[in-house]
C-alpha angles and dihedrals in degrees: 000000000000109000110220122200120241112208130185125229101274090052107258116133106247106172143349123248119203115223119196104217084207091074093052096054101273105255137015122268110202088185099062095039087059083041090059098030084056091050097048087039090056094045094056082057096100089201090203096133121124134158122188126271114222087259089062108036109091121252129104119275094232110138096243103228128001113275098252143028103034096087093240134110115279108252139169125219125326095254099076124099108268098050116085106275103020136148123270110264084204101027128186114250122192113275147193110230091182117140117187134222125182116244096249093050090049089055094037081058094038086054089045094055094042098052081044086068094044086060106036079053091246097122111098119193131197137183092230141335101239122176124170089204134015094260122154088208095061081049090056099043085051088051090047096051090047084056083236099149091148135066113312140199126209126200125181131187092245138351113299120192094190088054096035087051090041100043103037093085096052110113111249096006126140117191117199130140130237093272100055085040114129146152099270092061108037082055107038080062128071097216128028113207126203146172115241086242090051094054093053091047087057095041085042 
């Protein structure tokens, strides 16, 4: 059992919060986490490049100049690759890029990150996220008092317009809920920040 701090929103430890490594698939395994960081990476690849093959570019196919007698090299028309304005001789075709993973492995990845940050101390806890008005600047005090000065995530139980609309304007800061939560997210950030209600719906 690993104990979690839970913090309020001015900063001060108000409770402890027991987390059972078990339900967050034991041990890390860095394989599997750069197994799922290299498929999000390569789906986010769009693969739409292509250049044009000398078949395709436009330009007549009349060989330029007669083969001999003329003392230059021999060539054919103006449309293959070495002449100006030429086609590609290895030219670039659309491709996909997509990698898989099955579902279990995904939230297999998605625990193990998450229980990464519970060891390395970048998992920030807090009772509950209240704000009186949707100001960025309530949003910032909060992040200062956690000691959070890096990229942050933030994960919510559900979808809330008061914090979306808060918290958007903050510099290197990613919003998602509990349910959207993966791999790619939780690492590519240094702190992951969660309510209280958000961490037992992941552990549940």
């Amino acid at each position: 059992m690993i104990d979690v701090p839970i913090y309020n929103q001015s900063g001060q430890e108000s409770e402890k919060l027991q987390v059972d490594e078990a339900k967050l698939g034991g041990k890390v395994n860095k394989a599997l986490l750069k197994q799922a960081l290299v498929m999000y990476h390569a789906n986010q690849r769009q693969g739409t490049v292509q250049t044009l093959a000398r078949g395709e570019v436009a330009g007549s196919t009349r060989k330029m100049f007669r083969q001999k007698g003329t003392g230059n090299a021999r060539t054919g028309g103006i449309r293959n690759p070495i002449k100006k304005g030429g086609g590609h001789a290895k030219q670039k075709r659309p491709k996909d890029w997509r990698q898989a993973m099955p579902k279990k492995a995904r939230r297999l990845a998605r625990d193990h990150a998450v229980l990464s940050k519970i060891q390395s101390q970048d998992l920030r806890v807090v009772d509950q996220i209240a704000l009186a008005e949707p100001k960025t600047k309530l949003v910032a005090q909060m992040f200062k008092a956690l000691g959070i000065d890096r990229s942050c995530l933030l994960a919510l139980p559900q979808t809330d317009a008061t914090i979306m609309r808060s918290a958007r304007n903050m510099q290197r800061t990613t919003l998602t809920t509990v349910d959207q939560l993966n791999a790619w997210d939780i690492l590519r950030n240094r702190t992951l920040l969660m309510t209280k209600d958000a961490l037992q719906k992941l552990l549940a």
